[in-house]
C-alpha positions in Angstrom: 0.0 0.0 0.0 2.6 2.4 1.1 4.8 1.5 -1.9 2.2 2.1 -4.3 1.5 5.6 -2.9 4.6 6.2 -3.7 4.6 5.9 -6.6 1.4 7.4 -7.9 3.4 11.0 -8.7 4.6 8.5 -11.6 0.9 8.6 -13.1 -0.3 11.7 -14.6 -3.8 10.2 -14.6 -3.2 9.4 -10.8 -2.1 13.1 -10.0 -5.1 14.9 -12.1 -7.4 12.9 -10.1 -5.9 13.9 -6.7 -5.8 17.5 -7.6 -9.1 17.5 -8.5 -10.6 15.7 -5.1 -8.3 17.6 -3.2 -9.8 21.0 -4.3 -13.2 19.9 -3.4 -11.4 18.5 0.1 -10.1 22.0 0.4 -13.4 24.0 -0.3 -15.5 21.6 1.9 -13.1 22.3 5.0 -12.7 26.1 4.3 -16.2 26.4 3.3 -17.4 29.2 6.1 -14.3 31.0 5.0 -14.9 31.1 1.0 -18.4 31.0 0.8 -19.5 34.9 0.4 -22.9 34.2 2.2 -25.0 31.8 4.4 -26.3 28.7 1.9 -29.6 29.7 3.3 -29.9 32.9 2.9 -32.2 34.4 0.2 -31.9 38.0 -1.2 -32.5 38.5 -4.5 -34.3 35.5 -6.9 -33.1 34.5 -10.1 -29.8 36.8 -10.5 -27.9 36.1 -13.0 -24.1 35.3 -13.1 -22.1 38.3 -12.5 -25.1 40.4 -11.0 -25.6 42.6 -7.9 -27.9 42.5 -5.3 -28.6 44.7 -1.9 -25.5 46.6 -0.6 -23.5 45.6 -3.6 -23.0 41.9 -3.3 -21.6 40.3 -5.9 -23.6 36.9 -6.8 -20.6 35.1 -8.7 -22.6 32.0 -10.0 -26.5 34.0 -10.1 -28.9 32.9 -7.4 -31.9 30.4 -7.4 -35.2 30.6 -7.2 -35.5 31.5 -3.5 -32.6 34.1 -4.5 -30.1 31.9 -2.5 -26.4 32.5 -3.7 -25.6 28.9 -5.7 -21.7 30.0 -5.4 -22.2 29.4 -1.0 -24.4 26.0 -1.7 -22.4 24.6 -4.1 -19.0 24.9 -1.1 -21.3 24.5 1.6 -22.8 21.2 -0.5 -19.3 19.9 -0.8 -19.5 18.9 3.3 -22.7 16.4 2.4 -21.1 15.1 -0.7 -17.7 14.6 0.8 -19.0 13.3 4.1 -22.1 10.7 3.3 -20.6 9.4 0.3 -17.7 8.2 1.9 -19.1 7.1 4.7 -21.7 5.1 2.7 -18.5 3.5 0.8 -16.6 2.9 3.9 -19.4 1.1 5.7 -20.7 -1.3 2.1 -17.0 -2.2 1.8 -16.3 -2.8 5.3 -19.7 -5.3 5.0 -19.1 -6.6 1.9 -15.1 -7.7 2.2 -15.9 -9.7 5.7 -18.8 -11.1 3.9 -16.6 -12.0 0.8 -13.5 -13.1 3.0 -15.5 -15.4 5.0 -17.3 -16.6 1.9 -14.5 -17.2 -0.1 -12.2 -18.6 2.1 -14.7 -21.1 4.0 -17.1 -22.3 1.1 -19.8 -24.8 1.4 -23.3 -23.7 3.2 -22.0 -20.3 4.3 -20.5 -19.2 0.7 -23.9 -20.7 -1.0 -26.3 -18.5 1.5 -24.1 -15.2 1.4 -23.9 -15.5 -2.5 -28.1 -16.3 -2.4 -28.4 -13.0 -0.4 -26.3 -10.9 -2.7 -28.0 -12.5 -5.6 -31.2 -11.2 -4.1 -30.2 -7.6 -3.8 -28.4 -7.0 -7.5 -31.8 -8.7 -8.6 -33.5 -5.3 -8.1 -32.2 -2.2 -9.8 -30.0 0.1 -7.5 -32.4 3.2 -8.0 -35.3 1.2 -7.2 -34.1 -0.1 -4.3 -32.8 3.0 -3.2 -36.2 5.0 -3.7 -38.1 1.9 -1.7 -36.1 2.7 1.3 -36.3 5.6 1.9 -39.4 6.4 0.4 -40.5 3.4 3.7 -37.9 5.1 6.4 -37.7 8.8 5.2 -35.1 10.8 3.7 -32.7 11.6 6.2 -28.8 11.2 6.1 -28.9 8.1 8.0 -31.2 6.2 5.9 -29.7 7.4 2.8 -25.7 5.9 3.6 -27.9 2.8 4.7 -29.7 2.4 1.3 -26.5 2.9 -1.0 -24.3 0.6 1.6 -27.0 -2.1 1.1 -26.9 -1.3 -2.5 -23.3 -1.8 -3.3 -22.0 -4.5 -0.7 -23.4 -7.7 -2.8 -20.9 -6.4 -5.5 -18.1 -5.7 -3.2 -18.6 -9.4 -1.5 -18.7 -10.7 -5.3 -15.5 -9.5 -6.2 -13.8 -9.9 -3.0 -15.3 -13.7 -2.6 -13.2 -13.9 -6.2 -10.4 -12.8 -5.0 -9.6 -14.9 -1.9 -11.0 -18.1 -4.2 -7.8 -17.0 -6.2 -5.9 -16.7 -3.2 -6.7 -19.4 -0.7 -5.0 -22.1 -2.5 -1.9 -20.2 -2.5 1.6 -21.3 -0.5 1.5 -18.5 2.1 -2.1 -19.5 3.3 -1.1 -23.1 3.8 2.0 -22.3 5.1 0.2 -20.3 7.8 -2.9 -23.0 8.4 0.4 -25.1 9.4 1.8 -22.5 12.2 -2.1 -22.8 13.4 -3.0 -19.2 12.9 -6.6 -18.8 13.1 -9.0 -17.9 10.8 -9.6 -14.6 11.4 -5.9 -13.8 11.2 -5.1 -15.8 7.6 -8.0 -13.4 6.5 -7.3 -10.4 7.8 -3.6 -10.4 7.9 -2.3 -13.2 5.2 -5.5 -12.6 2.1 -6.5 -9.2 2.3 -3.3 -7.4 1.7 -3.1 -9.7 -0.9 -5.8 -8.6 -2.9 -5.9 -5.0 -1.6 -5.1 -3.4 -5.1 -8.2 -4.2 -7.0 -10.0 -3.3 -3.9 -8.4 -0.1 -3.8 -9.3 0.5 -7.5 -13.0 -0.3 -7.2 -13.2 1.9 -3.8 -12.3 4.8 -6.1 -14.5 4.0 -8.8 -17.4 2.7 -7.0 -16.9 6.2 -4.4 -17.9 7.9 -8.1 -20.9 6.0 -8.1 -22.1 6.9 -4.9 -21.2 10.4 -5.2 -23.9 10.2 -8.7 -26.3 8.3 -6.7 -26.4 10.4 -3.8 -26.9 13.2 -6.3 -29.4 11.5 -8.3 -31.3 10.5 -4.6 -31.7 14.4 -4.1 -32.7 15.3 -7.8 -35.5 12.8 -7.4 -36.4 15.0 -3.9 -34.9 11.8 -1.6 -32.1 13.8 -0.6 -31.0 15.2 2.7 -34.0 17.4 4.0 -34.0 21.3 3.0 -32.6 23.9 3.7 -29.5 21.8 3.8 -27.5 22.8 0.4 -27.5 19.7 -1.9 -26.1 19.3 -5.4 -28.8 17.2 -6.5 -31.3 18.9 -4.3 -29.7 22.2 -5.9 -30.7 20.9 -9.3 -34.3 19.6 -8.7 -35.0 22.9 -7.1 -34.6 24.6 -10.0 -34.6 22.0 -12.9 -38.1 23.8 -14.0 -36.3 27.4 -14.5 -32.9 25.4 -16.3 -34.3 26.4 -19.8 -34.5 30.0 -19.0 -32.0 30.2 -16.4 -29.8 27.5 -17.1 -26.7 28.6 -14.4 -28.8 27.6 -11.7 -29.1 23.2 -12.7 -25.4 23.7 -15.0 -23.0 24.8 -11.9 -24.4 22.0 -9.3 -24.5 19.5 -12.8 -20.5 20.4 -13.1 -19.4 20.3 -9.5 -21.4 16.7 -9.6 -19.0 15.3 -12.7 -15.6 17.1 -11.8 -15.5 15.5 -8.3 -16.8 12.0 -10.1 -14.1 12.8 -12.6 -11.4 13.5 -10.1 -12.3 9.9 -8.5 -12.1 7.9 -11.7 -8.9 9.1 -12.6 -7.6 8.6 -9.8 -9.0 4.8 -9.6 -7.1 4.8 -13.7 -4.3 5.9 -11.7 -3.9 3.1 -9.5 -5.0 0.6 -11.7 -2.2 1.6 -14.3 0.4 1.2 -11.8 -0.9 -2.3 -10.3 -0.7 -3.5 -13.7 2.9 -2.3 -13.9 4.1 -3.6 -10.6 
């Protein structure tokens, strides 16, 4: 891990991807210092780019519908993006690699009822499923990290299930089922730095996916409750004015695919140097 961080300044893709997550990084922690005014403060609706409003204010991006300034939501948004989709990540990989360790590496009964119940989930379409939970629990940050981790662990247990199939067989797994290690350690400290890389990779790429679902959550209004500033809540807000004002749905749409940008190149990155290790 450490020697592969090392070397990601040798990837161009790599580097392009970290500079772009790591402005958004930036402008969510500095976001009470560069936002010009409170997300949730209206003052003048419907300004365009470049306008004015009441003592001079300069609206940088235009305003919305309520006449909040889209400039302050879109930093202030940054926090929810950068904070619940990780999370969400974190918490479907951290379910779905024990799940696929313990599949993979025991078999039988277990690996046949874990692989059933992943089956069952990817049977439904990830949007659907997402809008049937929360549409039953309420749309709330909570329940929202719960639907996309349920979402995406069967697909993180399937590949990491693959993975330690490939693996188990393998010299240095034997060698320490000999020494009587238990299983908990062959998994956690023999296989899974083992087969880190390709996690790695899809952590990145699927991160993208979250960020888009999240966003797509709060364009279909299933998004973290107003007045909290939202990218996709930004542009279901004001997706009815986006033919005559289209700055107010085309600034939230390019935050949205610049930070999922910044992520996929980033996952290129690493998977062009795995390949070249």
């Amino acid at each position: 891990m450490i020697a592969l961080l090392r070397r990601l300044p040798a990837s161009p893709i790599a580097i392009i991807g970290i500079a772009i997550v790591a402005f958004w990084v930036i402008v969510a922690l500095l976001a009470p210092l560069l936002a010009p005014l409170a997300p949730t403060r209206s003052l003048q609706p419907m300004a365009l780019p470049g306008d004015r409003g009441p003592g001079g204010i300069m609206f940088w991006l235009g305003t919305d519908v309520l006449g909040r300034d889209i400039l302050s939501r879109i930093i202030f948004g940054t926090r929810s993006v950068l904070l619940y989709a990780p999370l969400a990540t974190l918490t479907a990989f951290a379910a779905g690699i024990a799940m696929g360790l313990v599949a993979g590496f025991k078999g039988g009964w277990l690996d046949e009822a874990l692989s059933r119940f992943a089956d069952l989930i990817l049977a439904f379409p990830l949007l659907i499923l997402y809008i049937v939970i929360i549409a039953k629990f309420g749309a709330s940050a909570v329940n929202i990290v719960l639907a996309v981790t349920l979402g995406a662990m069967p697909g993180i247990m399937r590949i990491t299930r693959g993975l330690v199939l490939d693996q188990r067989g393998r010299a240095y797994v034997q060698a320490a089922q000999l020494r009587g290690e238990p299983v908990w350690y062959i998994l956690i400290v023999e296989i899974l730095p083992n087969v880190r890389g390709p996690l790695i990779v899809d952590f990145c790429l699927r991160l993208g996916y979250v960020i888009i679902a999240i966003g797509t959550l709060g364009f279909l209004g299933l998004g973290l409750p107003p007045p909290n500033p939202d990218w996709g809540t930004m542009i279901n807000e004001n997706r009815n004015m986006a033919l005559v004002f289209p700055h107010m749905v085309v600034f939230p749409c390019i935050a949205v695919s610049s930070l999922v940008l910044g992520f996929n190149l980033l996952a290129d990155g690493i998977r062009e140097l795995s390949q070249t290790e």
